[in-house]
C-alpha positions in Angstrom: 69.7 96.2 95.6 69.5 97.6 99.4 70.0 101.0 100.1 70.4 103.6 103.6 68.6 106.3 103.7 70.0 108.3 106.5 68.6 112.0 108.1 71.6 114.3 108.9 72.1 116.9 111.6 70.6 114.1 114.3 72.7 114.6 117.5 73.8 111.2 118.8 74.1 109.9 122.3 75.2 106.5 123.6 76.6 103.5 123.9 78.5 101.4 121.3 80.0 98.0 121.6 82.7 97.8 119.3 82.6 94.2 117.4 85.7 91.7 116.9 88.6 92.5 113.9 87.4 91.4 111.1 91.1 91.8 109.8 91.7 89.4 112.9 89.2 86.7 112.4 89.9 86.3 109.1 93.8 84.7 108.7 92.5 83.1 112.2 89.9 81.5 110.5 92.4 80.3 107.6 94.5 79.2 110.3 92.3 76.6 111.7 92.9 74.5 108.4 96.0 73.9 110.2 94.7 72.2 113.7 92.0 70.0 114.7 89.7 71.4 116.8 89.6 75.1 117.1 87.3 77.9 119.3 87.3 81.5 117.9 85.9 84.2 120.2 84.5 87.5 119.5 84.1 86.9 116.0 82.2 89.5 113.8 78.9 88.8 112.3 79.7 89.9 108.7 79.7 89.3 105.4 83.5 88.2 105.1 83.6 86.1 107.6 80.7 84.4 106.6 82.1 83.8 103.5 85.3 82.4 104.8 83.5 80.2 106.9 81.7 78.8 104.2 85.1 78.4 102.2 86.3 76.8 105.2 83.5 74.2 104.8 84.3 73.6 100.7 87.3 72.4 101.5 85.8 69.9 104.3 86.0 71.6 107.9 83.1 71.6 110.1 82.0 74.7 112.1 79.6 75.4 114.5 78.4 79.3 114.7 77.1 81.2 117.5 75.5 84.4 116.4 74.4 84.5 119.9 77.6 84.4 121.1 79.6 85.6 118.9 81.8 82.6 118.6 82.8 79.7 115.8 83.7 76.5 116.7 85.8 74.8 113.7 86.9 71.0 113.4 88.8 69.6 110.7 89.0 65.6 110.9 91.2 65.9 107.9 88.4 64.0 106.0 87.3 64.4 102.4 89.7 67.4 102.3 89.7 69.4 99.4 92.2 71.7 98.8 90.8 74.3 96.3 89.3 77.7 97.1 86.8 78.6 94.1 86.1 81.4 93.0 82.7 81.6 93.6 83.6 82.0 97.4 87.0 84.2 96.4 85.9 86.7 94.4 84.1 88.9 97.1 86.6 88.7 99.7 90.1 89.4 99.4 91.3 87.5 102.5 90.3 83.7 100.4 93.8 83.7 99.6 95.2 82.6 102.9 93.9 79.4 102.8 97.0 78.9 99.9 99.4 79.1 102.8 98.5 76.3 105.6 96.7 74.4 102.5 100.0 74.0 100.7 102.0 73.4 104.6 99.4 70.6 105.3 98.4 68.9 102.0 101.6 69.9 100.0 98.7 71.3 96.7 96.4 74.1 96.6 94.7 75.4 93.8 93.4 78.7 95.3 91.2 81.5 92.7 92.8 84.5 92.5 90.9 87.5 95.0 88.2 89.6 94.8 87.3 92.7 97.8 87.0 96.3 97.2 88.2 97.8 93.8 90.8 100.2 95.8 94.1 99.2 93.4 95.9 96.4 91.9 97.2 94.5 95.1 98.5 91.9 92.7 99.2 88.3 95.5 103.4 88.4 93.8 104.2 88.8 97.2 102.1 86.0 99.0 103.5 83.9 96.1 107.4 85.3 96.4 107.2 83.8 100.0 106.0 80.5 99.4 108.7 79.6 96.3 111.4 80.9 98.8 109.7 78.6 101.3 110.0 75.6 98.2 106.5 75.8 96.9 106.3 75.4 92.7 103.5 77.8 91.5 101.7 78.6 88.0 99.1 80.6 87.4 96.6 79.7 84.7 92.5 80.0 84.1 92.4 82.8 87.2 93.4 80.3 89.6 97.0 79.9 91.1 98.4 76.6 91.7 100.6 75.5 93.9 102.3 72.4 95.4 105.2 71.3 97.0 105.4 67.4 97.2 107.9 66.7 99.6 106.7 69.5 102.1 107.8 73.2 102.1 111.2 73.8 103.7 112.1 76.2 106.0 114.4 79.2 104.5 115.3 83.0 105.1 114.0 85.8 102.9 113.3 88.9 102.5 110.0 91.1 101.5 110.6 93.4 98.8 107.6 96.1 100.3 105.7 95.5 103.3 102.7 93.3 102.6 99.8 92.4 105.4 98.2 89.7 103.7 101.8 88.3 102.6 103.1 88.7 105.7 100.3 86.1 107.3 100.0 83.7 104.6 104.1 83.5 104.6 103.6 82.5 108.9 100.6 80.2 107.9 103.0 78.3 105.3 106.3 78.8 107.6 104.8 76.8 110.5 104.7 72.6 108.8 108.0 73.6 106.6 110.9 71.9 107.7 113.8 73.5 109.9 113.6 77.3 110.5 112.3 80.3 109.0 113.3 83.3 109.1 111.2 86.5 107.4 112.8 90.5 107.3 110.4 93.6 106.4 107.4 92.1 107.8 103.9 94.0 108.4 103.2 94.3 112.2 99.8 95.0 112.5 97.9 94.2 115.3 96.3 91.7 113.6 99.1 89.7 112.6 100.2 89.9 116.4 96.6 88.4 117.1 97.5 85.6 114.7 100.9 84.6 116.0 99.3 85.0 119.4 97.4 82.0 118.2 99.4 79.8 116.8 101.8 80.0 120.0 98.2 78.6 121.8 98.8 75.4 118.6 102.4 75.2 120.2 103.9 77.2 117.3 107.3 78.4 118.0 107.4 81.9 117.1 109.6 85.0 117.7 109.2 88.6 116.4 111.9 91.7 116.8 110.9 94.5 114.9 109.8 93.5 111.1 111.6 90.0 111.8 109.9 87.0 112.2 111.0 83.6 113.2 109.5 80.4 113.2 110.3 76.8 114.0 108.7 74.3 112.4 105.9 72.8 115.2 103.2 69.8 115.4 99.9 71.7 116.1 97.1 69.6 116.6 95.3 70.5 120.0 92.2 71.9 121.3 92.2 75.7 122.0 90.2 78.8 122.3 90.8 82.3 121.4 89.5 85.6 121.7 90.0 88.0 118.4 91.1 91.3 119.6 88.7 95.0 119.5 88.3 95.8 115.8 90.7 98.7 115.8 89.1 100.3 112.1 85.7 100.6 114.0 86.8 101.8 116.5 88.9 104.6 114.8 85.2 105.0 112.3 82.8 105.3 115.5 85.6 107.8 117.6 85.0 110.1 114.1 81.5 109.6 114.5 81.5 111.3 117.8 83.7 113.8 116.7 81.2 115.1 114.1 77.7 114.5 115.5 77.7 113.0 119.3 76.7 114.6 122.4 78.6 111.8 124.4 79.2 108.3 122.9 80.8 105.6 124.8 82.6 103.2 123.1 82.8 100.0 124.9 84.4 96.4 125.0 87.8 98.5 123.0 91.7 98.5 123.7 93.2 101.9 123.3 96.5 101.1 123.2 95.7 99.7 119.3 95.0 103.2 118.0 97.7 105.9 119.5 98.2 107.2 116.6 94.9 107.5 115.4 93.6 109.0 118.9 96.9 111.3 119.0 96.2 112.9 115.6 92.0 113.6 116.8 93.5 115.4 119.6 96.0 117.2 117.9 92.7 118.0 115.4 90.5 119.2 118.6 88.6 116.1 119.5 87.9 115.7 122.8 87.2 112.0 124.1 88.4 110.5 127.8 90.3 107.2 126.7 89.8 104.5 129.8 91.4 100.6 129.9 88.4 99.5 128.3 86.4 102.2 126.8 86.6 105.7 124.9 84.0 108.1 125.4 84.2 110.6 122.5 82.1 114.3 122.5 81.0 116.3 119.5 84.2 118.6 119.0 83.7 122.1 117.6 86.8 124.0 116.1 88.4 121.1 114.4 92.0 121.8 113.4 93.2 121.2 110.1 96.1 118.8 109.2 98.7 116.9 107.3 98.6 113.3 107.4 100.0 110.0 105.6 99.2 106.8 105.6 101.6 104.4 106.1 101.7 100.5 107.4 101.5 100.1 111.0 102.2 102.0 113.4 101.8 104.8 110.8 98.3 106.2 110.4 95.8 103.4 108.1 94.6 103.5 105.1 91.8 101.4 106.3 90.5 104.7 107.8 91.6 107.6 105.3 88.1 107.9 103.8 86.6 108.5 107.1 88.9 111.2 108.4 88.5 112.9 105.4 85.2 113.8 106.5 86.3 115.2 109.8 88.7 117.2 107.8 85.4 119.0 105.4 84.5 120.6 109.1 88.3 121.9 109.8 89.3 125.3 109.5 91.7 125.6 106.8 93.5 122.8 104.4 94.2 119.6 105.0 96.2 117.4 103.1 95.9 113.3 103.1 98.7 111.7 101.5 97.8 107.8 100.0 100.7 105.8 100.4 99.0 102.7 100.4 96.7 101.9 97.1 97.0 103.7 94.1 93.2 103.8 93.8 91.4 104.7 97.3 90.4 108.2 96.8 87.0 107.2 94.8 84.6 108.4 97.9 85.9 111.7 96.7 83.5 112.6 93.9 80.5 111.4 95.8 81.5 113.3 98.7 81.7 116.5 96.0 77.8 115.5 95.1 77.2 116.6 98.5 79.3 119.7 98.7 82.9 119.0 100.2 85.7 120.7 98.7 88.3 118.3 97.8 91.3 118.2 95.0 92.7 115.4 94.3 96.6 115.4 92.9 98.3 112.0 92.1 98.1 110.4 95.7 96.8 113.8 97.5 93.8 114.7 98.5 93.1 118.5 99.4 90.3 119.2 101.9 89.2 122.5 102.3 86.9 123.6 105.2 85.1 124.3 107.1 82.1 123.1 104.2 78.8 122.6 104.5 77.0 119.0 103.4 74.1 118.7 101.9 72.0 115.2 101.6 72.6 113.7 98.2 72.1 110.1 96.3 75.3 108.6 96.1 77.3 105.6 95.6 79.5 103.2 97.8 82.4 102.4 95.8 84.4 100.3 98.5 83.8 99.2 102.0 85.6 102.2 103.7 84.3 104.6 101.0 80.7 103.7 102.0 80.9 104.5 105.4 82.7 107.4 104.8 79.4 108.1 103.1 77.5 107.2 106.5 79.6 109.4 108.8 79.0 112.4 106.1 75.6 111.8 105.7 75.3 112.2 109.8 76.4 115.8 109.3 74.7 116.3 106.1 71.2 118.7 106.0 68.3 117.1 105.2 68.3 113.3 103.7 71.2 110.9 102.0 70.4 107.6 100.0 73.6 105.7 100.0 73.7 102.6 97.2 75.8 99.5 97.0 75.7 99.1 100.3 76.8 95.7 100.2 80.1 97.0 100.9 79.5 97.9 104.3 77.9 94.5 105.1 80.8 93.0 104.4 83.3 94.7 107.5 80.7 96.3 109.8 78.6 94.3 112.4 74.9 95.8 112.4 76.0 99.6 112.1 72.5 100.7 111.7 71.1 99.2 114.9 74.4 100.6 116.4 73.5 103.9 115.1 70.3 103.6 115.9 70.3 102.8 119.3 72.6 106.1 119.8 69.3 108.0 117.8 70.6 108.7 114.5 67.8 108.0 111.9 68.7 105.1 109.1 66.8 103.1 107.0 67.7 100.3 105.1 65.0 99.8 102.1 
């Protein structure tokens, strides 16, 4: 099993391009089920995608990839179609379960394995499935797989969300867009990402309107050939602007769009950090009397979960206490006791984490949990004296596009053995 094995207290300088959303790319990807002949842009070269890509091919698309490029070129001739998502290519990656949606629009069956991803709580899919039997979908669930079908074509219909739900929000849009008549769907998530999606179903033709947490879609033919870019991967972003914070003389961050992240760049500033934020780039300084703080995470625009564990570590180098509330997942505070191994002073009570600082890191073995956990690990270890071995790092290949040759390039000293 690989490992990093990274030398702290190296003072970075440089220039880093930030790679495509993964969080974009992949309902995209899941989208193209759905039309004939599809071109996805700035596309991250990581493990997620990859596997999507391949699922994409299970069930009988073509694609043609572009690692040089950065781009995916998808075709589905609506041949040999098969409309099952094993597990095998599910149980990695949460995001396999968006395929259920436009498989069940187009085909009317699916028989989709229930997901995998990072162990960070129970996201149970009772949400992704409450949308599609509003939409007129019948679904059991037996053997670990869920199975659903709708033989005379899902039907438009008005509902709903109990709690706000990302991946429920996109596979309800994905499923909305073949049922018949109108939807209409209340308490939706609006993440960037799902703004990137519906961005490119109105390039299909889709007819789609959003006011606040609403969503409305009319039933649309989509079949036409169309390219689109995947917008600045806004997590990181967030992860490399941290970076900075903690160990970088200057770093550029490049190829990025600001507006994604207020909040995230308003609560560095109100810590200490000190970047210049341009149209297209950040440049981000190493920041010395860190402020402590109170923060929560909360869907967007609130701050995200998807970059608690990194903060945290900004937070060990504060003066004072800070406090990070989980909102999100019941279960995302496990970077914690490996972060302990190498000296951070952290409490954790029911869905809050104390951080007490300033503290001093030392290099330790430990052990990626989940793929923000580990490179929480990677910005700690940056800080840390002497040398960290970080394990599991399959976690990280599976949401970050080369972050060692990033790093690297910018002079920090990692390994992978």
């Amino acid at each position: 099993m690989q490992k990093l094995l990274i030398d702290g207290k190296k003072i970075l300088s440089g220039n880093i391009n930030i790679s495509g959303s993964k969080n974009s790319a992949l309902p995209i990807l899941a989208a193209t089920i759905l039309n004939n002949h599809t071109t996805i842009k700035n596309i991250p070269l990581v493990n997620d995608i990859l596997t999507m890509l391949n699922l994409l091919k299970f069930i009988g698309l073509k694609y043609k990839l572009s690692k040089k490029k950065n781009s995916v070129e998808v075709i589905n001739r609506n041949k040999n179609v098969n409309t099952v998502a094993p597990y095998k290519l599910v149980k990695t990656m949460r995001a396999g379960v968006l395929v259920l949606g436009p498989l069940l629009a187009k085909y009317k069956s699916a028989k989709v394995s229930l997901p995998g991803g990072c162990a960070i709580g129970t996201r149970p899919v009772d949400l992704h499935l409450f949308a599609l039997k509003k939409l007129g979908a019948k679904i059991k669930i037996k053997n670990g797989y869920i199975f659903a079908s709708a033989t005379k074509g899902l039907k438009g219909a008005k509902f709903k969300f109990p709690s706000i739900s990302v991946g429920a929000t996109e596979n309800a849009i994905l499923a909305a867009v073949q049922a018949k008549g109108i939807t209409v769907i209340d308490n939706c998530a609006i993440e960037p990402e799902i703004n990137d999606l519906i961005n490119f179903l109105k390039k299909l033709g889709v007819k789609i309107k959003t006011k606040g947490r609403k969503i409305t879609i009319q039933r649309s033919v989509i079949e036409k050939k169309i390219s689109h870019k995947i917008i600045c991967d806004r997590i990181e972003l967030g992860t490399y602007l941290i970076g900075g914070a903690l160990v970088a003389k200057k770093l550029k961050l490049k190829n990025v769009e600001p507006n994604l992240i207020k909040k995230e760049i308003d609560i560095l500033k109100k810590m200490g950090v000190k970047m210049k934020v341009g149209k297209n780039f950040i440049e981000v300084y190493k920041s010395k009397n860190i402020k402590n703080i109170n923060i929560e995470t909360n869907p967007y625009p609130g701050f995200p979960t998807d970059l608690q564990a990194q903060i945290m570590i900004l937070m060990t180098q504060a003066k004072g206490l800070s406090k990070i509330k989980e909102s999100i997942f019941e279960n995302r505070f496990m970077h914690v006791p490996e972060l302990k191994r190498m000296g951070a002073k952290i409490e954790i009570r029911n869905n809050t984490a104390y951080i007490f600082g300033p503290c001093f890191l030392n290099g330790a073995e430990v052990m990626a949990t989940d793929l923000r956990a580990s490179v929480s690990l990677v910005l700690a270890a940056l800080i840390a004296d002497k040398r960290t071995k970080i394990n599991r790092i399959y976690h990280l290949d599976r949401g970050y596009e080369d972050l060692e040759k990033k790093l690297v390039k910018c002079r920090a000293r990692i390994k992978r053995v």
